[in-house]
Each structure stands twice: as C-alpha cells, then as structure tokens.
C-alpha positions in Angstrom: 0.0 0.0 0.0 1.2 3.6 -0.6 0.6 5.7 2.3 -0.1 9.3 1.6 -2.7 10.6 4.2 0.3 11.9 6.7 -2.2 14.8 7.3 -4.1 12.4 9.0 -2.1 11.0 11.1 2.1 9.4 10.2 2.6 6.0 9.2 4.6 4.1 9.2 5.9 4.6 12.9 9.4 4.5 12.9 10.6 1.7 14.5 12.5 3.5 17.5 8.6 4.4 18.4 7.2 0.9 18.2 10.1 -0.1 20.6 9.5 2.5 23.2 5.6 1.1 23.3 6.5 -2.5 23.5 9.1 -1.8 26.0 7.1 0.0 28.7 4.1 -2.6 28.4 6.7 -5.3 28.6 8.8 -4.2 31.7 7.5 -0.6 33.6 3.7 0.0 32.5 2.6 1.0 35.7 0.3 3.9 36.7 2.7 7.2 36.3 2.3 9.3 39.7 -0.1 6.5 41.5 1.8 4.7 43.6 5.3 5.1 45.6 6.7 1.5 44.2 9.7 0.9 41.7 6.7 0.1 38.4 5.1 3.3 39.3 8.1 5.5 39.7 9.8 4.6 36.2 6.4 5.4 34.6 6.6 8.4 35.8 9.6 9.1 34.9 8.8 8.1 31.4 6.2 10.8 31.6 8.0 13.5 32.5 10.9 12.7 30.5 8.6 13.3 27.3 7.3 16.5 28.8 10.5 18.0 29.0 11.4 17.3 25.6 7.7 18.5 23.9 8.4 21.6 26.5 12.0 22.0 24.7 10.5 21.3 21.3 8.1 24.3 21.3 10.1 26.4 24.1 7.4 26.1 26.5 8.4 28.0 29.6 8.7 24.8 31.7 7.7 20.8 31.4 4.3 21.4 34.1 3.2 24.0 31.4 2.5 20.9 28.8 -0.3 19.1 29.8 -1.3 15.5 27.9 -4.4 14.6 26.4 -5.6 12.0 24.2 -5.7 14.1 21.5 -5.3 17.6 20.0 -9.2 17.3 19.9 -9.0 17.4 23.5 -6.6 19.9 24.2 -8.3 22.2 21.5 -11.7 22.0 23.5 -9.6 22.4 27.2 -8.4 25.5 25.5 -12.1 26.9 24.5 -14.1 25.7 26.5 -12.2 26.2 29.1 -11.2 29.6 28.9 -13.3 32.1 31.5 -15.0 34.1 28.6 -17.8 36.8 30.0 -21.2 36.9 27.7 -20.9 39.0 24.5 -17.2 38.3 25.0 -15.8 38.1 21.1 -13.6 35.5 19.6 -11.8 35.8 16.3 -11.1 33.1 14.0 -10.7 32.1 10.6 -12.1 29.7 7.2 -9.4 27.6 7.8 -10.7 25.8 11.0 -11.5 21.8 11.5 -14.7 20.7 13.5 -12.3 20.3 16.6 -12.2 24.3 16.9 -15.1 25.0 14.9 -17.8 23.0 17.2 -16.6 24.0 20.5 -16.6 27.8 19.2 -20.6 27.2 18.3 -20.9 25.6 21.4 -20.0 29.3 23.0 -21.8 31.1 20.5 -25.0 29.3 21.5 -24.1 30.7 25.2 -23.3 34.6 23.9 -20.4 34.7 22.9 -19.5 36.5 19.6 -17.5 34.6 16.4 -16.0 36.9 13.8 -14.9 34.8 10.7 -11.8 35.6 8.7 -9.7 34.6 5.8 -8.5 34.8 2.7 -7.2 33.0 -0.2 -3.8 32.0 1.2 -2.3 32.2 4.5 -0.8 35.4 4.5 -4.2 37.1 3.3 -5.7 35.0 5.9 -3.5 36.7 8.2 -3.9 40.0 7.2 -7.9 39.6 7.6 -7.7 38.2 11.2 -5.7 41.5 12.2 -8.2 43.6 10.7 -11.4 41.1 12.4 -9.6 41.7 16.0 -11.0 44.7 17.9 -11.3 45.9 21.7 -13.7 43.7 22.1 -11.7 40.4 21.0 -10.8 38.4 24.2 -9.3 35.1 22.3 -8.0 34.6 18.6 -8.0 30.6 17.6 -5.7 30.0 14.4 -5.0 26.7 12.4 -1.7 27.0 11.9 -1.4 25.7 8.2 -4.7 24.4 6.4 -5.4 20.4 6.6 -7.0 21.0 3.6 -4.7 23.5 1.3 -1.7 23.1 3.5 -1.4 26.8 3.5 0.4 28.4 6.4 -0.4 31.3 8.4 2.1 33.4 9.3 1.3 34.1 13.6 3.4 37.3 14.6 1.4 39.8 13.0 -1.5 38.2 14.0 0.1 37.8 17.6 1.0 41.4 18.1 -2.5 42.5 17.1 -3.9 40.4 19.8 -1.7 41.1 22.3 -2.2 44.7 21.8 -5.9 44.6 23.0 -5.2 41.9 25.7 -6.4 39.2 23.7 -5.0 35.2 23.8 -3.7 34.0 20.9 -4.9 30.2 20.7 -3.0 28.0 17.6 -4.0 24.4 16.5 -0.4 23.1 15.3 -1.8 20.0 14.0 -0.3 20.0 10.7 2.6 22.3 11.9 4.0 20.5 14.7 7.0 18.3 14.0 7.2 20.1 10.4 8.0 23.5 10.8 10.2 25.3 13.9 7.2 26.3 16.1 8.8 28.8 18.9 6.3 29.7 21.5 7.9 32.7 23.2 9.2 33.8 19.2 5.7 33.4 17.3 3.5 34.7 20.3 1.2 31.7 20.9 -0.2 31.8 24.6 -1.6 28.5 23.9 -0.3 25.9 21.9 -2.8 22.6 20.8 -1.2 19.5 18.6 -1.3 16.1 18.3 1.6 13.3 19.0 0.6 11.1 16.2 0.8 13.3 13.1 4.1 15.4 12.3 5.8 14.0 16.0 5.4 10.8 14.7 4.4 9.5 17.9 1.6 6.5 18.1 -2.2 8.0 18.2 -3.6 8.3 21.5 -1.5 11.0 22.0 -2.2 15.0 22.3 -1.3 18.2 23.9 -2.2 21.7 25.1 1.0 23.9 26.0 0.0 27.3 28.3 2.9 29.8 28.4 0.9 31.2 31.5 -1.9 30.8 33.6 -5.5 32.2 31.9 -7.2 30.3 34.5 -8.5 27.6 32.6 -11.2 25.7 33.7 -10.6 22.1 33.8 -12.7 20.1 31.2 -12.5 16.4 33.5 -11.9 15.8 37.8 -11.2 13.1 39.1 -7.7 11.4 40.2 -4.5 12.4 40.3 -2.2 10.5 42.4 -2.0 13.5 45.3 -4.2 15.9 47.2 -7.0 12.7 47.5 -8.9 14.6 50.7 -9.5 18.0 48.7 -12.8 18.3 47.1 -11.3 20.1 44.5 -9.2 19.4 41.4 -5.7 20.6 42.2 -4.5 23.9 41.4 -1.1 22.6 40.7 -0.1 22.4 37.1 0.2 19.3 35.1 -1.9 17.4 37.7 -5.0 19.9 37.4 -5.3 19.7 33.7 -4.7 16.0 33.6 -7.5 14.3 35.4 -7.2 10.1 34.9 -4.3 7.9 34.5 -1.7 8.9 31.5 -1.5 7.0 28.6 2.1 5.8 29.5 3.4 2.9 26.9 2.0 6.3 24.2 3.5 8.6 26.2 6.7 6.8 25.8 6.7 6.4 22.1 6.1 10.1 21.8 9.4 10.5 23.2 10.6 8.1 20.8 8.9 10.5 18.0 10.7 13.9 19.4 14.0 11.9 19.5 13.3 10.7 15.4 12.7 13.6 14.6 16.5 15.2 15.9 17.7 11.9 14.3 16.1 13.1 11.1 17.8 16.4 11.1 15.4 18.3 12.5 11.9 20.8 11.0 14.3 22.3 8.8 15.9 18.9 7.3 12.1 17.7 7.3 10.4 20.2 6.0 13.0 20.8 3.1 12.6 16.8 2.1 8.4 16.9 2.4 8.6 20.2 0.0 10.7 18.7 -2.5 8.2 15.8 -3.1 5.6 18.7 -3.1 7.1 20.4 -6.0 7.4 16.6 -7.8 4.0 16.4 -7.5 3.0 19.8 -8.8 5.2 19.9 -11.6 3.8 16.5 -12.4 -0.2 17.9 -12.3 0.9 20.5 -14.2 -0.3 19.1 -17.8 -3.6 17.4 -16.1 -7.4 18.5 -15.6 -6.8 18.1 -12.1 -8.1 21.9 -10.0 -6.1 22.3 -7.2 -7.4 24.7 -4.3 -4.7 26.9 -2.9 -1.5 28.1 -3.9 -0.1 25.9 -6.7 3.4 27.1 -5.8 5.5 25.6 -2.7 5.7 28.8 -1.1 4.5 29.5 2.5 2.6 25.7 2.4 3.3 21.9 3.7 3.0 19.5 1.6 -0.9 19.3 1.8 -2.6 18.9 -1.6 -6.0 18.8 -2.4 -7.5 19.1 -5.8 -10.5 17.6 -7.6 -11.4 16.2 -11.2 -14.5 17.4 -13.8 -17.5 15.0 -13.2 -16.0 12.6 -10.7 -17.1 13.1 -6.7 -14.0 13.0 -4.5 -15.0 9.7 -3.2 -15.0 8.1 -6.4 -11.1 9.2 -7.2 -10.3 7.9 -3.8 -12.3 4.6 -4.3 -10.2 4.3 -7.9 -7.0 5.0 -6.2 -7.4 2.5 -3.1 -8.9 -0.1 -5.3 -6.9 0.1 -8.3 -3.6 1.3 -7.5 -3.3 0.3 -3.9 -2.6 4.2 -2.6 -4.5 5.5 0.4 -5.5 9.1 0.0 -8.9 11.2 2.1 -11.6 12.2 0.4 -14.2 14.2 1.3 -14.6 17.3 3.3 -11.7 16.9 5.7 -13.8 17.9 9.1 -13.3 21.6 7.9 -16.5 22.3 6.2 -16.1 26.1 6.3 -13.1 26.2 4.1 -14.7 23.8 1.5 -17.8 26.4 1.0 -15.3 28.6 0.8 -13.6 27.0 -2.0 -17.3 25.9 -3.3 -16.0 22.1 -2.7 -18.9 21.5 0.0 -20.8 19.3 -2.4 -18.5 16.7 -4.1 -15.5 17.6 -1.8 -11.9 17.0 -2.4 -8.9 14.2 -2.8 -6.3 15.0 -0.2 -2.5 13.5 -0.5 0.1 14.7 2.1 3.5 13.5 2.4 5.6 12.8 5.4 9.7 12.5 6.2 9.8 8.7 4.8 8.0 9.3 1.0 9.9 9.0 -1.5 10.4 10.2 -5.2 9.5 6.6 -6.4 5.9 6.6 -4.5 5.1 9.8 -5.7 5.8 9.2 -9.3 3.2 6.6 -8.9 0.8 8.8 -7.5 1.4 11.1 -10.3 0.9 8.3 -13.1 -2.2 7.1 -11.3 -3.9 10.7 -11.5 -3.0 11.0 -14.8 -4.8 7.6 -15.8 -7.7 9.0 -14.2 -7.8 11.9 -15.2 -7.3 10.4 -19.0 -9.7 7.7 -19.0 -12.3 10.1 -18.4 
C-alpha cells in the first residue's frame, strides 16, 4: 500500500517508536504518579521525560506547562471551552478551521459569545484579515496554523501582536505544523499551543497536547484522580496534575518520546520540512499538464505538503475509491472535518482528494501517484 494521508495521522511509525511502546508494556507499564513502588516510579519518569522534551520542542516556559491529552481534539476543546469568557465576549477566528475548533466555538456562541470569521485566499491574506477582524472587544484569537485542507500556512506574529495589543489570547491548533515547521512559542507569540503526538511527531495516536505559556485560569474540562491531594474536594490547582485528570497513557506517552528523538535523528523541522517540499514540488510539476483543479497556492511557497484538488464530473469519493482499489494508494476524500473552508472553495458538495506527504515518501511513491492521477484523469 502507498501511504499518503500523513495529514491524517504518520505511518509508518518508525521503528524507534514501536520499541518504546512495547518496552514500557513489557517491563514498567505502571500507573505514572499512582503509587510510591519501583513500576510506578519509572512510569513516571517516562512521563516527565517526554514532557520535557515536547516543552523544549516548542520552548514552552517549563515541562508542568504541557499538559497530555488523548488528543489535540482534547486539548483544542480544554483551550475553548475552558477559557473564562464573559457573555458578548468576542472570539476571532478564521475559514481555515476543522470541527475540533469550529464546534466548540458554536458551542459558546450558542451561550453569547460572539464569532467573527476571517480569511483569505492564502495564509498570508488569511492573516492579514484576522488582524483587521480583531478589535477591543476580541478576548481570544484561535488560528490553524497551516490548512489540513490546502496546507497553507499562516504566518502568527502579526496576528500575535494585534492580539496582544488589545489583551487578547492568541490560541493556535499546530496540527499539521507540529513536528514540520520550527514552532517557537515565546518567538511566534502563541499563549496556547494545541497539537497532536501522532501526526508530524510521529508519535503513536492516543497521543495529544495543550502547552500554556501562563496561567489564563482555565477551567478544567475532566476531575477526578490524580495521584496527590486525594482529601480536597477540588481538582488541584497545581499544574500538570489539574489539567490531567485520569491515569496517563504511559506505553504512548513513551513512544512520543521516541517521536521527538526521530525527529532530531532526522535532522530536525528544517531537514524535514525541506525533504516533504521537494516531493511537493514533484508532484506539482507533475499535475501540471492534467485536468486536475487544485485549491490553494499551486506554488510551494509558504505551504506543507498538503494537496488537495479535484477532477470534472467525478465526486472526490470516487477518485479515492479508484486510487485504493486500483492502485493500492491510500489518499482522504471528502470534506476533511473543515466544512467552512470547503464552502469557501465551493467544494462543499462533491468535496476534495487530499495527499500529504511525510519525512519517509519517497520520489518513487510519488511518481506513482502522479501516473495514477494521470490515468484517471485520461480515461475520463
């Protein structure tokens, strides 16, 4: 099978990843934090050995500022719905979004508070459109980072200034960025930071996080246990433990470490990023003398290599049915969970193919991709 929905979530793990999982089910898969034993204690070491190095990664202000989740799902709605707004509070945000911002924001809306829309065609004129949307009114700005959809990336430190000018929180989903692109906390102005482990971190799914460079007094979204403070009513107030309710998934936990550590091995973002755009501009250049539309910038500039096009008569599910069926390659179809973008595009009906590359594609897999397109797209 050729793999090419990265954007989804990586594959194949490397194997450094898959290790790290066996080994802490095999020999220390206790409960992190739970118990005062040997088991318990080397889980938790586990844990906080990964926190330090996703706090490094994004140069969070300390490890007890990154706070795990299942998902970036999860961390996106701690970071909305957990954020003490005041009715008619507003909150500024763009086209771009996926459900996972998009539903908790109607969720407030439906309890008073305001959403302003944004965007543009690309990310910078995205950009420039939330700066204008913010006002004195705005109390918290939610960005995707780059488009699951277009892979277009929005540049954060106008958009960040803006915000921080009228007191607003600047909130970024990093799904698509993380792992791909430098991501500097402190450097691009994020207050909060929301990602997956399983996508550009390479770490296994089941694995998510929410990074606060301070304290906005977040309401916690579960209570319940956390290994200390068992007589107080209350959740605790000190960090990770408030924001992490439940026992950690350790063995994942572990082989997010594993992901981080790839990734260094890898060369880092940079080294990454350069090899995912170079199959990005194979591809392009290789659509280039097709039907296929593309939505977006058809260029590699200011993108990942996200690419999502269509074909004249032919519903995106079809292409993708063609492709799985015919030429053993694994794309997503549809509308991506980001159904405001695709109205924007005027996809919303018959939706889009999506191919995203990772660091392990190669030129040979994408040539194929290319020649199956262009069989499609000729036999119509």
């Amino acid at each position: 099978m050729y793999y090419f929905d990265q954007a989804a979530t990586s594959f194949p793990k490397p194997k450094s990843v898959i290790e790290a999982v066996a080994n802490t089910m095999e020999h220390y898969g206790a409960n992190p934090g739970r118990s005062g034993h040997l088991l318990s204690r080397q889980a938790a070491e586990n844990v906080q050995e990964t926190r330090e190095k996703v706090a490094s990664f994004f140069h969070a202000p300390a490890a007890e500022h990154v706070w795990f989740y299942a998902n970036a799902t999860y961390a996106l709605n701690q970071a909305i719905l957990g954020f003490p707004f005041d009715e008619g509070d507003e909150v500024v945000t763009s086209y771009f979004e996926h459900n996972s911002v998009l539903r908790p924001l109607y969720t407030l809306e439906s309890k008073g508070i305001e959403l302003n829309f944004a965007g543009g065609k690309t990310g910078e004129e995205t950009a420039d459109a939330i700066v204008e949307s913010i006002t004195e009114r705005t109390r918290f700005v939610v960005i995707n980072h780059a488009s699951n959809v277009t892979g277009d990336i929005v540049p954060l430190s106008t958009i960040a200034q803006k915000a921080h000018a009228v007191g607003a929180i600047l909130c970024v989903d990093a799904s698509q960025t993380a792992g791909v692109i430098d991501i500097d906390m402190d450097r691009d102005g994020i207050d909060l930071l929301a990602c997956p482990g399983h996508k550009g971190l390479l770490g296994p799914q089941g694995t998510g996080m929410l990074v606060s460079k301070k304290d906005y007094q977040l309401k916690p979204l579960t209570y319940g246990g956390t290994g200390h403070t068992s007589e107080s009513k209350d959740q605790p107030h000190t960090w990770p433990e408030r924001y992490e309710a439940g026992t950690l998934n350790t063995p994942a936990l572990a082989g997010l470490g594993a992901g981080l550590d790839e990734i260094e091995h890898l060369g880092g973002t940079e080294a990454i990023y350069k090899h995912e755009m170079d199959r990005l501009d194979q591809l392009l250049t290789g659509l280039k003398n097709t039907n296929v539309t593309l939505v977006g910038t058809d260029s590699t500039e200011g993108r990942l290599a996200v690419v999502s096009f269509g074909l004249p008569s032919m519903s995106s599910q079809e292409i993708a049915i063609i492709l799985d069926q015919h030429y053993q390659i694994a794309v997503r179809a549809g509308l991506h969970c980001a159904p405001k973008l695709h109205e924007w595009y005027g996809s919303i009906d018959e939706g889009l193919v999506r191919v995203s590359f990772g660091p392990y594609t190669t030129k040979d897999e994408v040539d194929l991709l290319i020649q199956a397109i262009q069989d499609i797209s000729e036999a119509m």
